[in-house]
C-alpha positions in Angstrom: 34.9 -5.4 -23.4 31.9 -8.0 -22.1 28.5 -6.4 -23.4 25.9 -8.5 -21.6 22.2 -8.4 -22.4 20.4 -6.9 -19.6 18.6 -9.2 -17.3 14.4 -9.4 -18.1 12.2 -10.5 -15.6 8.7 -9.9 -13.7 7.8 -8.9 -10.4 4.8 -10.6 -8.9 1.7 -9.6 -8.3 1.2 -8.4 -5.0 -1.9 -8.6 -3.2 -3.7 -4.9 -1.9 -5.2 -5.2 1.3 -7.2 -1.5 2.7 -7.3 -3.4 6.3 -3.7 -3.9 6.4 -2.9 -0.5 4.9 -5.0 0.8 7.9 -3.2 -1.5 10.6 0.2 0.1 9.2 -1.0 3.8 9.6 -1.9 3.1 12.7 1.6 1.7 14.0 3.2 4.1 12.4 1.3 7.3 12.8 -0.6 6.2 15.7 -4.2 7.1 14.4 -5.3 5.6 10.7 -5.4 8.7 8.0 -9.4 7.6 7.2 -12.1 6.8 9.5 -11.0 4.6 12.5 -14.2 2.4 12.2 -13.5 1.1 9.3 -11.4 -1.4 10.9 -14.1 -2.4 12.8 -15.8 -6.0 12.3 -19.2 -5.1 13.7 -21.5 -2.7 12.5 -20.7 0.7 14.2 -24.6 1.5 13.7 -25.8 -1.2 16.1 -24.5 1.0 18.4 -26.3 4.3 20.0 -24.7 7.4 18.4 -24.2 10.6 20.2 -26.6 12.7 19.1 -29.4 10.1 20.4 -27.4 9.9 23.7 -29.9 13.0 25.3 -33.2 10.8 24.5 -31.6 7.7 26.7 -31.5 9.7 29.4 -32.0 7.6 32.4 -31.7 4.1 30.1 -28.6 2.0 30.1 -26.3 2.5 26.3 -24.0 1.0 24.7 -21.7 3.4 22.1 -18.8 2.5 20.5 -16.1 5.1 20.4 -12.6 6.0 19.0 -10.9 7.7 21.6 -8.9 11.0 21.0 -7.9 12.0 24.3 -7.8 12.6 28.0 -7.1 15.2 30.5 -6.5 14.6 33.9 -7.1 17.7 36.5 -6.9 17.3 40.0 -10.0 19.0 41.8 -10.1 21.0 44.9 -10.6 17.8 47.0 -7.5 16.4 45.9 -9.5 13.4 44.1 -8.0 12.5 40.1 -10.7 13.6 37.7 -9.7 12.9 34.3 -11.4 14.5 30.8 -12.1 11.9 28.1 -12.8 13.2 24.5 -14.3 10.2 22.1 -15.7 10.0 18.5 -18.6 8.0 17.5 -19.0 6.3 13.5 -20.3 9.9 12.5 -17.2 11.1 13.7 -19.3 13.6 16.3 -18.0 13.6 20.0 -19.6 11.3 22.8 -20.1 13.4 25.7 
């Protein structure tokens, strides 16, 4: 009966931000899908890496790490004792 003409328009152009995109993963998921320090603002590198970690020995560090997870155990002497498993920006474990 009414033939209208269908209705033209444009959708804006909307900005692409990879930091955002990461902050999203991470509240929804609870871990980003790519490499956790790229979120980071300094320079993961100014920081000691693992596999230097056995050269410091006796010298005081600093590392930057992503944690992963924890296990608490509760030892013979009934003290808490907890497990912690970290990443560093080469994605190898801090021990």
């Amino acid at each position: 009966m009414f033939e209208e003409a269908p209705i033209q328009f444009e959708l804006p152009e909307l900005p692409d931000n990879r930091l955002d995109d990461l902050y999203d993963e991470t509240e929804l998921l609870d871990f980003p899908l790519c490499n956790p320090f790229e979120m980071v603002d300094d320079n993961e590198y100014d920081y000691t890496l693992s596999k230097v970690h056995g050269s410091k020995c006796g010298k005081i560090v600093t590392s930057l790490g992503y944690f992963i997870d924890y296990k608490s155990v509760t030892p013979v002497n009934k003290e808490k004792m907890a497990f912690c498993t970290f990443l560093d920006a080469n994605l190898d474990k801090i021990f």
